[in-house]
TORGURO-160883 format. One record per atom (N, C-alpha, C, O): residue number from 1; y, x, z. Coordinates in steps of 0.1 Angstrom, whole numbers, plus 2048, in hexadecimal, padded with zeros to 3 digits. Each point is the difference from the previous one (the first is absolute). Layout:
N
   num    c2    c1    c3
   NUM     Y     X     Z
...
This chain:
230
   num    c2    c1    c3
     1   28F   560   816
     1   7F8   807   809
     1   7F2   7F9   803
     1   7FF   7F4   7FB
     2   7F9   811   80A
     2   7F2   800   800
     2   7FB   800   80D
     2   805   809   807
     3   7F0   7EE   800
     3   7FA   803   810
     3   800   80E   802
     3   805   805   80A
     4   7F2   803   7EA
     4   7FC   80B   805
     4   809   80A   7FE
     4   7FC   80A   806
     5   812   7F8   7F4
     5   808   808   802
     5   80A   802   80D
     5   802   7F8   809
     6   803   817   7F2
     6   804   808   811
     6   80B   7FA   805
     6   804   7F8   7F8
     7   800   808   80E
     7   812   7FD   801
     7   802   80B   80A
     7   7F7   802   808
     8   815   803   7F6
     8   806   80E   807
     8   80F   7F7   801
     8   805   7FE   7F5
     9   800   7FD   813
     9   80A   7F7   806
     9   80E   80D   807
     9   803   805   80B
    10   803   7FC   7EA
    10   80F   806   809
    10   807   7FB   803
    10   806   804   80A
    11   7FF   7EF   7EF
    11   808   7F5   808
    11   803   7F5   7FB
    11   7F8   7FF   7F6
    12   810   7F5   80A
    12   7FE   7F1   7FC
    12   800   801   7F3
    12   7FB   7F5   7FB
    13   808   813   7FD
    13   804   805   7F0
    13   7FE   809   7F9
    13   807   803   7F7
    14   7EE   805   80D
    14   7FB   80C   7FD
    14   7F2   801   806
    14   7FE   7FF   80C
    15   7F9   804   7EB
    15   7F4   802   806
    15   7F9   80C   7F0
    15   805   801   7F6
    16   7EC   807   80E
    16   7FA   803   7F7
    16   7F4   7FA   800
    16   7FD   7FB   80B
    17   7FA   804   7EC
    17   7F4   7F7   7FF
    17   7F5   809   7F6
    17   802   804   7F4
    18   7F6   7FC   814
    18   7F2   809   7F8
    18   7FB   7F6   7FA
    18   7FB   7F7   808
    19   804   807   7EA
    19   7F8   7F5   7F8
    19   7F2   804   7FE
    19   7FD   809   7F8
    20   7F8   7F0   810
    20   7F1   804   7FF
    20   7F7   7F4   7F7
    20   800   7F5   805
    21   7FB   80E   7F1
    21   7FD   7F5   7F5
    21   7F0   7F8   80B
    21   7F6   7FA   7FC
    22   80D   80A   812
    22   7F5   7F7   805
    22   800   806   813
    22   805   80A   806
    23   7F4   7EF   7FE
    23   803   806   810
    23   7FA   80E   801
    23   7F5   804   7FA
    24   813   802   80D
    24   800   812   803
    24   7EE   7FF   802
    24   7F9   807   7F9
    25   802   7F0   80F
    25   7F2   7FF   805
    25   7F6   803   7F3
    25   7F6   806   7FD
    26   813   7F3   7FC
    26   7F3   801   7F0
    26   803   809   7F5
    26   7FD   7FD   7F4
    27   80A   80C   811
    27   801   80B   7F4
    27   7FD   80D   808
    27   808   808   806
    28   7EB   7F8   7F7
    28   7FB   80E   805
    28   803   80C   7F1
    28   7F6   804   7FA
    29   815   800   804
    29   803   80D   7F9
    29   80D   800   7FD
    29   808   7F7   801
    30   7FA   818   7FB
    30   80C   803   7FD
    30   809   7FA   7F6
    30   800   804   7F5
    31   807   7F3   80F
    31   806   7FE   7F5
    31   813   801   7FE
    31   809   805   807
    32   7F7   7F5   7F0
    32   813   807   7FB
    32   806   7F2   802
    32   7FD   7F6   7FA
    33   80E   80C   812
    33   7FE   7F1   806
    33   814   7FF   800
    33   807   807   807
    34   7FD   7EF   7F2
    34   80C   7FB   802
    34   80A   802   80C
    34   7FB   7FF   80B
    35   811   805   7F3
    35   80C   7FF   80F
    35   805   7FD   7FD
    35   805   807   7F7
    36   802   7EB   80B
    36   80D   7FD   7FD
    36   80D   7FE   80A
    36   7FF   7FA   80B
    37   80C   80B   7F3
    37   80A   7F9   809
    37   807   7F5   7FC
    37   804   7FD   7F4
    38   7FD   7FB   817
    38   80A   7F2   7F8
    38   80C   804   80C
    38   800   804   80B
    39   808   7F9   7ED
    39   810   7FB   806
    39   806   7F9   7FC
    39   809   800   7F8
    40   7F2   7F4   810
    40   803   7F3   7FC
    40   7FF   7FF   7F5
    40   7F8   809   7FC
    41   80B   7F0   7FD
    41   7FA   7FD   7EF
    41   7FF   80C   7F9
    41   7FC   7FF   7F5
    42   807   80C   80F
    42   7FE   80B   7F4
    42   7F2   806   808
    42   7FD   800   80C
    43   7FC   807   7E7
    43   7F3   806   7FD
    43   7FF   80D   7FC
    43   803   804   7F5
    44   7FA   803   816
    44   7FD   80F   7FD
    44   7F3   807   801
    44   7F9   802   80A
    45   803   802   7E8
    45   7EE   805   806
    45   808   812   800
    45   808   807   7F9
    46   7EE   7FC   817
    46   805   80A   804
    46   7F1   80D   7FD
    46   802   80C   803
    47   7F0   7EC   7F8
    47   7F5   806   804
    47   7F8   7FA   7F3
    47   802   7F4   7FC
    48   7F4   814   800
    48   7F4   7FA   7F7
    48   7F9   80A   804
    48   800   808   7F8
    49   7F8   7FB   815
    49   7F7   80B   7FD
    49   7F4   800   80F
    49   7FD   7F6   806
    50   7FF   814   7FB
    50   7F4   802   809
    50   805   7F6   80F
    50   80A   804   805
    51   7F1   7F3   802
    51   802   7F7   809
    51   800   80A   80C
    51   80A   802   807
    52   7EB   804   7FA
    52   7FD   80B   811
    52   810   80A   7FF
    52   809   801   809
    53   7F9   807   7E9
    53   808   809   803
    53   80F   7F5   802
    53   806   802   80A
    54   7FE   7F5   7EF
    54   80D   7F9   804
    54   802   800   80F
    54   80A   804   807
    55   7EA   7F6   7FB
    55   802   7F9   810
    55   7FE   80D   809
    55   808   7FF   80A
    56   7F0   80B   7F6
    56   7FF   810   807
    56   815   804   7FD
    56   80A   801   808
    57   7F3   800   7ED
    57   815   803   7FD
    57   80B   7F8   806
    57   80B   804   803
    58   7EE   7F2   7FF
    58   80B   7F6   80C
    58   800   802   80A
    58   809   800   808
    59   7EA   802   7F9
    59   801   803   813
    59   803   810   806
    59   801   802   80B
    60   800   808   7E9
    60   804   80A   803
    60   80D   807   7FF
    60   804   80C   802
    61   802   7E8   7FA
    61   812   804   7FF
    61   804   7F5   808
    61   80B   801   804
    62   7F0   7F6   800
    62   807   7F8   80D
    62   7FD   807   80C
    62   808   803   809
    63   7EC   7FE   7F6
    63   7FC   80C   80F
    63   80A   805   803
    63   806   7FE   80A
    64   7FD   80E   7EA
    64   809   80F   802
    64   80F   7FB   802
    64   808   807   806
    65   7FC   7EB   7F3
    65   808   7FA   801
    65   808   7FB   80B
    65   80C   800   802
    66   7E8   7FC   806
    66   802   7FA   80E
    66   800   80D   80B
    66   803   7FE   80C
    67   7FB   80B   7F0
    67   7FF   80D   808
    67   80E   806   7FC
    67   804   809   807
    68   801   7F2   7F0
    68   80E   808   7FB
    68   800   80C   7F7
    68   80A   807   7FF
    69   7E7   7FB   7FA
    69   7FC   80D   7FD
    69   801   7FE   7EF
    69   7F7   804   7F8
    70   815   7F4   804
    70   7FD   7FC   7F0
    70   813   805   800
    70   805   7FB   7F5
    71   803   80A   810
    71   80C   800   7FD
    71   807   807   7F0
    71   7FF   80D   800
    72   805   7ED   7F6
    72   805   805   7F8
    72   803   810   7FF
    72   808   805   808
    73   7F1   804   7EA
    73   802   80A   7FE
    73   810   802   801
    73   807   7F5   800
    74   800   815   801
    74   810   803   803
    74   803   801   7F1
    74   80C   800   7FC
    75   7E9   800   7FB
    75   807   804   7F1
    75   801   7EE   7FB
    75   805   7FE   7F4
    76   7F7   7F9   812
    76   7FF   7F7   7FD
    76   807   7F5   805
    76   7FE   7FD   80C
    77   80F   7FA   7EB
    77   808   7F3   809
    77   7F8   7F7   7FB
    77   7FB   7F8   808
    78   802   808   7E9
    78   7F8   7F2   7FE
    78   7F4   804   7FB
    78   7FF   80A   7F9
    79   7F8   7EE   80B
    79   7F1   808   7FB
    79   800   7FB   7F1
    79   801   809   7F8
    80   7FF   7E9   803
    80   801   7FC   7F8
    80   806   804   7F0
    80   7FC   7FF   7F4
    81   80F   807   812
    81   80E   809   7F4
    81   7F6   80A   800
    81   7F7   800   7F7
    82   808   809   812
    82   7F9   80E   800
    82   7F7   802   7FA
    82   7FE   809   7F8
    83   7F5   7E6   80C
    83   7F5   804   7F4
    83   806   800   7F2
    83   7FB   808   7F8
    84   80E   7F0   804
    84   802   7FE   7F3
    84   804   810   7F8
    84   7FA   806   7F7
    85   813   7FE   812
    85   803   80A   800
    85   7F1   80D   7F9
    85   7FE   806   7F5
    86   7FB   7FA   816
    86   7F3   808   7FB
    86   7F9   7FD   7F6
    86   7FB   808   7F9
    87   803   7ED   806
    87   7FA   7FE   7F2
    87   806   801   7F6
    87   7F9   803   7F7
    88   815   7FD   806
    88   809   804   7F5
    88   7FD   80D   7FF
    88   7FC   804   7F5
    89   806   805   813
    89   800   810   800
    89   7F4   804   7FA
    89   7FF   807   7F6
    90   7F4   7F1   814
    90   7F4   803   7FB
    90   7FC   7FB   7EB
    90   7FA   806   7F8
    91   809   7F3   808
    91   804   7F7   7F1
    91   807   80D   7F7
    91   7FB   801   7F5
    92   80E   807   80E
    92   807   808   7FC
    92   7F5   80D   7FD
    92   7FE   806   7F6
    93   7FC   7FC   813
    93   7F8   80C   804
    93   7F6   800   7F9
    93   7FC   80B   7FB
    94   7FA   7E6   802
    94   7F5   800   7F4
    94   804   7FB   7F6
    94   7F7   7FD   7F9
    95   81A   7FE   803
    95   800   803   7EF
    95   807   810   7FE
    95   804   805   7F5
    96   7FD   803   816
    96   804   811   7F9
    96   7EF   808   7FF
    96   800   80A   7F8
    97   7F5   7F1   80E
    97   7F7   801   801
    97   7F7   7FF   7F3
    97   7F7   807   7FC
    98   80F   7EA   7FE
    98   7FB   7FF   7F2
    98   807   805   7F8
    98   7F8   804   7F8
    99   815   800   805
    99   803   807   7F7
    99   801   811   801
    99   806   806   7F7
   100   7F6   7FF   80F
   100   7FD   80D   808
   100   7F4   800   808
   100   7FF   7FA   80B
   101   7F6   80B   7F0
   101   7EF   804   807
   101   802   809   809
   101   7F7   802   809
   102   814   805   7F8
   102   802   80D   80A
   102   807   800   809
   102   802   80A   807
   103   806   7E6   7FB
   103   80A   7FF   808
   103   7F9   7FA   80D
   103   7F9   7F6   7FF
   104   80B   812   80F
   104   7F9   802   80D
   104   806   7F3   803
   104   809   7FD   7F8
   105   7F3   7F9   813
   105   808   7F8   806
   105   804   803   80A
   105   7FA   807   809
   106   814   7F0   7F7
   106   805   808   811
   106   805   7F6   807
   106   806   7F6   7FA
   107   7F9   80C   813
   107   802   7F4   808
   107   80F   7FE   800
   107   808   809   7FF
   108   7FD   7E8   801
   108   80C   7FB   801
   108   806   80C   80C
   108   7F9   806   809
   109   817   7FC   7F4
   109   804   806   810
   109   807   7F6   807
   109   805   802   80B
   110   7FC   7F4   7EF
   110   807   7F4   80B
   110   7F6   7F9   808
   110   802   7F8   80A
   111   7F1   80B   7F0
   111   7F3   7F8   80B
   111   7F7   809   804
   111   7FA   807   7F8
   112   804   7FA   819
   112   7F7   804   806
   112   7F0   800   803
   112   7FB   7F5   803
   113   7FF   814   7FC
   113   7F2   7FE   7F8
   113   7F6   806   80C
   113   804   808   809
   114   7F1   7F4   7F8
   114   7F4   802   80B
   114   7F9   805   7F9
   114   7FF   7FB   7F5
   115   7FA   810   80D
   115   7F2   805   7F7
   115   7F1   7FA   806
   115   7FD   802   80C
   116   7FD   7F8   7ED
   116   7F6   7F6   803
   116   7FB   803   7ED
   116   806   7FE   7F6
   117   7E8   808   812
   117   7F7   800   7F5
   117   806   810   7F5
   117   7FE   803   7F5
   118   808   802   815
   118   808   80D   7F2
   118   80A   7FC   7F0
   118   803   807   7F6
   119   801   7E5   811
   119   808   801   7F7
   119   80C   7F8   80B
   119   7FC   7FB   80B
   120   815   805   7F3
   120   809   7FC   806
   120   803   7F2   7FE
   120   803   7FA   7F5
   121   7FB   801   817
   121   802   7EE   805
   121   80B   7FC   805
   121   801   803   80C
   122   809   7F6   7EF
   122   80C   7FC   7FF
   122   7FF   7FA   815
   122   7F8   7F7   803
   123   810   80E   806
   123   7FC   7FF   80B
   123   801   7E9   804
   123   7FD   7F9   80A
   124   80B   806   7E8
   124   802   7F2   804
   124   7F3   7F4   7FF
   124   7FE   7F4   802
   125   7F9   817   7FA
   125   7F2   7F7   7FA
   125   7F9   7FD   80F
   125   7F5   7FC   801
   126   813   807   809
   126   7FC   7FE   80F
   126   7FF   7F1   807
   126   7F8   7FB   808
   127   815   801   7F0
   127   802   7F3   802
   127   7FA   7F7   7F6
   127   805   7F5   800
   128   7F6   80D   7FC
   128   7FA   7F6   7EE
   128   7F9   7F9   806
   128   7F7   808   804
   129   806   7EC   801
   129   7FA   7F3   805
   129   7F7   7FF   7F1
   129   7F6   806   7FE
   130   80E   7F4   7F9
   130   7FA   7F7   7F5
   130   807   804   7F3
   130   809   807   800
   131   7F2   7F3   7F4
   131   806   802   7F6
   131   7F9   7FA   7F5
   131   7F4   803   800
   132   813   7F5   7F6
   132   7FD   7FA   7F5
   132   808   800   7F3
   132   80A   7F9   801
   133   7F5   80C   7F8
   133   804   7FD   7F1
   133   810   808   807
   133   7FF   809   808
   134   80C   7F2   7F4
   134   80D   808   806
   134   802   7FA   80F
   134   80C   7FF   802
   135   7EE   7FE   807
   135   806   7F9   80E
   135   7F5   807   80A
   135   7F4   7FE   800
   136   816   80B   809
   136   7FB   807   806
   136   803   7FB   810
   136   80C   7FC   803
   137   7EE   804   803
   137   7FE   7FA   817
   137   802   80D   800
   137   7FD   808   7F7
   138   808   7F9   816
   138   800   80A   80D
   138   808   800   80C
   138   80B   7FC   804
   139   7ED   809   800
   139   805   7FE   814
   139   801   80F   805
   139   7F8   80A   7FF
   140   815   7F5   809
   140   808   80D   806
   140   805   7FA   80B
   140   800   7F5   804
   141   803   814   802
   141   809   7FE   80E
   141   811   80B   7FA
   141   802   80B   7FB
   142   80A   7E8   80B
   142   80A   802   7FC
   142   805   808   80D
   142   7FA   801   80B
   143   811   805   7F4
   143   808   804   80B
   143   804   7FB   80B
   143   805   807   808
   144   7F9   7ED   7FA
   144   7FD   7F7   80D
   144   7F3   7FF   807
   144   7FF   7FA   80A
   145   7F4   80E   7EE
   145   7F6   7FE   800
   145   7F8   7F3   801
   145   7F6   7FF   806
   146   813   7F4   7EF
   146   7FA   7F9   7FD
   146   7F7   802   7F3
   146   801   809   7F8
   147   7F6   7EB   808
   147   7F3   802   7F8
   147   805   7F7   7F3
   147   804   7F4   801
   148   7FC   813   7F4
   148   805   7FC   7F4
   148   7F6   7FF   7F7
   148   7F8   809   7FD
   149   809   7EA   7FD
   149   7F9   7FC   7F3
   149   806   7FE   7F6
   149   80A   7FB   803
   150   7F4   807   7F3
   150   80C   801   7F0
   150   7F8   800   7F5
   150   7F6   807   800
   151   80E   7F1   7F3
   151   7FA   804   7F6
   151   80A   800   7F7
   151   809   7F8   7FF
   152   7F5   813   7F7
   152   808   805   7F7
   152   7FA   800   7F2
   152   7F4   802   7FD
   153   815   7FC   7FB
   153   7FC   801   7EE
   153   800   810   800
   153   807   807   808
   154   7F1   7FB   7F0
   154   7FF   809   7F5
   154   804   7FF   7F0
   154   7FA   7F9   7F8
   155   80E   80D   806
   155   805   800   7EA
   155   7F0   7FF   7FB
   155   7F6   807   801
   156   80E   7EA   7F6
   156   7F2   7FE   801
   156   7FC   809   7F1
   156   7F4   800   7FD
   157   812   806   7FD
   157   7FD   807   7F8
   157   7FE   813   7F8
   157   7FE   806   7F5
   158   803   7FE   81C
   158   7F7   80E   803
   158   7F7   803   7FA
   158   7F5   7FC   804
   159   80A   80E   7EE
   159   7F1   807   800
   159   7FD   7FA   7F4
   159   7F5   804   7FB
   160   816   7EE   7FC
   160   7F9   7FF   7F0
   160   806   80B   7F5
   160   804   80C   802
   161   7FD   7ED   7F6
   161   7FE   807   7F0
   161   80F   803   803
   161   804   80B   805
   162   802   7EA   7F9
   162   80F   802   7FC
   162   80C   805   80A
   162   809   7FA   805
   163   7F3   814   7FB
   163   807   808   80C
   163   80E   7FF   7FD
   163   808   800   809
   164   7FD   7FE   7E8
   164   812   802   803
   164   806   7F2   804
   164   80A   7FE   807
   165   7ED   7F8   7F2
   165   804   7F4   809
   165   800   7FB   80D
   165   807   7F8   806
   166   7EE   811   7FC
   166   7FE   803   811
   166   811   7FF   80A
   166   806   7F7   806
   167   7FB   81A   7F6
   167   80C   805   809
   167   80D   7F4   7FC
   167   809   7FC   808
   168   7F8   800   7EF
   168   809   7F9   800
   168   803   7F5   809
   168   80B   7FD   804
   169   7EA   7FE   7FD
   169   7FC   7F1   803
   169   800   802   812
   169   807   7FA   808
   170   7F2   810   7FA
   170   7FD   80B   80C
   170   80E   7FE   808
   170   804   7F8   808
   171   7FF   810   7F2
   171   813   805   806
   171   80B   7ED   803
   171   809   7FD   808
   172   7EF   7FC   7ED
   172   80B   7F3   801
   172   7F9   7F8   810
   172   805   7FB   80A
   173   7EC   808   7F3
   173   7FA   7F9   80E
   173   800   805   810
   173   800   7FA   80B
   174   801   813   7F1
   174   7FC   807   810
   174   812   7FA   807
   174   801   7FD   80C
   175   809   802   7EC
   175   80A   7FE   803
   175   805   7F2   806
   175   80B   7FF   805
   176   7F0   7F8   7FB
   176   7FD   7F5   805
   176   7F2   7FE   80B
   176   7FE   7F6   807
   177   7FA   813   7F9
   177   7F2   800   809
   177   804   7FA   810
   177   809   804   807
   178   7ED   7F4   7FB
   178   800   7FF   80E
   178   7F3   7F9   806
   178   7FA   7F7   7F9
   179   804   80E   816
   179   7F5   7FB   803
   179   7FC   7ED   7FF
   179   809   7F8   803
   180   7EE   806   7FB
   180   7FD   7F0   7FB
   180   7FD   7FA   80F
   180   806   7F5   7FF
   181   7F6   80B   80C
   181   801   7FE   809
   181   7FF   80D   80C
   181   7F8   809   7FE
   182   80E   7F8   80C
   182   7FD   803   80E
   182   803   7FD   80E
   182   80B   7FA   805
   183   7EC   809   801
   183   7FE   7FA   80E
   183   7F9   806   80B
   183   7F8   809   7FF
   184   80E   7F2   80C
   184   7FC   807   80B
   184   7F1   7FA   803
   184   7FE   7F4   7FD
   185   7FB   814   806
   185   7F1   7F9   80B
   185   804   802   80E
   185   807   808   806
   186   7F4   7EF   7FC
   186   804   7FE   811
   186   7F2   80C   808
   186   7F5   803   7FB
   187   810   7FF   80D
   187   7EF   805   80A
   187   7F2   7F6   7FE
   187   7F4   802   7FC
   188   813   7F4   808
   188   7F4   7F6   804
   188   7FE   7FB   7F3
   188   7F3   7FE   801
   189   80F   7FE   7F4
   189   7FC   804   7F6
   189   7F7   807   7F8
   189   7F7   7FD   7F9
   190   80F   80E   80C
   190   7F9   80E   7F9
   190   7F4   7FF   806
   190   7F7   803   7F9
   191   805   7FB   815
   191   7F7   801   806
   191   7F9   7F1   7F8
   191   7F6   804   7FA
   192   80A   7F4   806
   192   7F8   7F5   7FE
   192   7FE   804   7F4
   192   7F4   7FE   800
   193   80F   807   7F2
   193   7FE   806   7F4
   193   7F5   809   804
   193   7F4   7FE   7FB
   194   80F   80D   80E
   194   7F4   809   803
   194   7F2   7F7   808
   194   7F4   802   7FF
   195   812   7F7   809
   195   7F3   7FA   803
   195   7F6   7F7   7F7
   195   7F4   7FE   801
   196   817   7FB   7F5
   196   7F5   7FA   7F6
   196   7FA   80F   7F5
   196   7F5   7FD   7FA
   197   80F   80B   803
   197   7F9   80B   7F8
   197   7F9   7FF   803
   197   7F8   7F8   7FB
   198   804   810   815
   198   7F8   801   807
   198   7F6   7FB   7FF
   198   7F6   807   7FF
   199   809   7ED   800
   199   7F1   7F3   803
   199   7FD   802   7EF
   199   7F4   7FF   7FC
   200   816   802   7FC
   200   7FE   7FE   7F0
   200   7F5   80B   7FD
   200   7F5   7FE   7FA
   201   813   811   80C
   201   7F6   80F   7FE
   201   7F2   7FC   806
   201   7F6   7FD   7F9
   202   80A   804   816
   202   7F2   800   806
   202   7FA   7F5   7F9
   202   7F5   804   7FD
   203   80D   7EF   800
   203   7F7   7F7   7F6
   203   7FB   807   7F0
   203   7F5   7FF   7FB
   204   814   806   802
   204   7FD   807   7F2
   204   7F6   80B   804
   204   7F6   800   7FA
   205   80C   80A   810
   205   7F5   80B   802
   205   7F4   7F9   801
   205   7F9   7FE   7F6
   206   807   7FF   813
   206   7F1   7F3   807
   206   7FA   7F9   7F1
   206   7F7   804   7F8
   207   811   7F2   807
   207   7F7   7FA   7F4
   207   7FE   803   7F5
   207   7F7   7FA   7FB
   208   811   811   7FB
   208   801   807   7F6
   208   7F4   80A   802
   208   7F7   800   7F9
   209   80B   808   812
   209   7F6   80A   802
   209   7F0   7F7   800
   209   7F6   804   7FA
   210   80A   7F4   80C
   210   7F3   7F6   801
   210   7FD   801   7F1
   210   7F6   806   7FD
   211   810   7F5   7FC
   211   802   7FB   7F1
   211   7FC   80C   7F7
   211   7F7   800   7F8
   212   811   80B   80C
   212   7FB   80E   7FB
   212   7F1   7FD   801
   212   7FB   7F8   7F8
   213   7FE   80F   812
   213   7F6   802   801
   213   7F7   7F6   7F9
   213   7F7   805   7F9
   214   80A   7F0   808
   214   7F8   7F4   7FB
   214   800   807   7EE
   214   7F7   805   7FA
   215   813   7FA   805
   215   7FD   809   7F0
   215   7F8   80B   7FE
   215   7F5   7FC   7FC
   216   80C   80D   805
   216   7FC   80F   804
   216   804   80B   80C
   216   80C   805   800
   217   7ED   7FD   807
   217   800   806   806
   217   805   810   7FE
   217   805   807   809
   218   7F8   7FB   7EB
   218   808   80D   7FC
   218   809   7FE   7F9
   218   807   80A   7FD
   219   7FC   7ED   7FF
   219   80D   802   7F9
   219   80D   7F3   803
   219   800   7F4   7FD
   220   809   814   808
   220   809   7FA   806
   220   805   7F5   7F4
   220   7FE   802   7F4
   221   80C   7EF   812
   221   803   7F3   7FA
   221   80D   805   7F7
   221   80A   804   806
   222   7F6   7FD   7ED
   222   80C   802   7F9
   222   809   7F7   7FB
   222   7FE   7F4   802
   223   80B   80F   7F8
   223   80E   7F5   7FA
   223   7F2   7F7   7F3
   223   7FE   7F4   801
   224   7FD   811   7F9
   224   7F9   7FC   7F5
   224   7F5   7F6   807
   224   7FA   7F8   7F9
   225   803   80A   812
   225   7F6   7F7   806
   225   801   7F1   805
   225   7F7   7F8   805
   226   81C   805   7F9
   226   7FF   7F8   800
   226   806   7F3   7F8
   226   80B   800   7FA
   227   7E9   7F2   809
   227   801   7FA   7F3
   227   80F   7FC   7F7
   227   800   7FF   7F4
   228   807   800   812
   228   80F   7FE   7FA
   228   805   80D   7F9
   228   80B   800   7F9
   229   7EF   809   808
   229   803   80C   7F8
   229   7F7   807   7F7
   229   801   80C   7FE
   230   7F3   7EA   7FD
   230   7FA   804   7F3
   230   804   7F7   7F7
   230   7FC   802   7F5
């Protein structure tokens, strides 16, 4: 760890950490910024991507969290299985797609779908906190209306070449699946998580936007603008 990285503290053995290659103060742009969880000696990167939307995504599922307004879809016991679940189906649907130009896709009937943008959104994508490579975060409120944090594998091999090896391999793993850690957030917790976003967002608006303009004035600060990403 590093002076200038985050620490997000859930308890004497669990914490997440935003890795910033220098203090938040001196990186005026957007950039694709590290999340890791540690549990205790194990290492989980949960994030590689836009810093504002991670931290805006955190604070808007603990909010709703802490309001009780995140409770598990009824089609859903494990979020985790279910995604997998959908992505298999979905995996199924664009190799009938490739071997058939004329074959319509149709939504799984075991997973419940939101229409968003005129196409159907799997309703569990509600809870999706983060996601990297197969290891997906997310926060729900359970039937106690406690505030749950969980991260779950994904079959890390969805979506290649070798589809019959797939289902095989598929079928031996989902059968042993299980979530890689979960845990309750406390209130006071959850709130001190939201209060550090907080100061993280309003600092990024403020000095980023300053930073914008110093560039051009017409044209807003992009992912390419900054120096770690040319």
């Amino acid at each position: 760890m590093y002076p200038y990285d985050i620490i997000f503290t859930l308890n004497n053995t669990q914490k997440f950490i935003v890795e910033l290659d220098d203090f938040l103060e001196k990186l005026p742009c957007f950039c694709q910024t590290p999340i890791i969880f540690f549990n205790n000696k194990q290492k989980l990167y949960l994030s590689h991507d836009s810093l504002p939307d991670d931290i805006i995504n955190l604070r808007t599922l603990l909010t709703k969290a802490l309001n009780n307004e995140l409770p598990l879809h009824k089609s859903i016991t494990d979020i985790g299985y279910s995604e997998n679940m959908r992505c298999a189906y979905e995996e199924q649907q664009i190799l009938a797609e490739e071997k058939n130009s004329t074959y319509q896709w149709e939504p799984n009937p075991n997973v419940v779908y939101i229409q968003e943008d005129s196409y159907p959104s799997w309703v569990g994508e509600a809870y999706r906190l983060w996601g990297y490579q197969n290891i997906i975060a997310w926060i729900y409120n359970d039937s106690s209306k406690n505030i749950i944090f969980t991260i779950t594998p994904r079959y890390p091999d969805f979506f290649t070449e070798d589809s019959n090896s797939i289902k095989e391999s598929y079928g031996k793993w989902i059968q042993s699946y299980q979530p890689i850690i979960t845990q309750v957030i406390s209130p006071q917790v959850a709130q001190q998580w939201i209060n550090q976003a907080d100061k993280i967002i309003n600092f990024i608006e403020n000095k980023w936007t300053a930073a914008d303009n110093e560039i051009d004035k017409d044209a807003p600060m992009t992912y390419e603008d900054c120096p770690r990403n040319m």
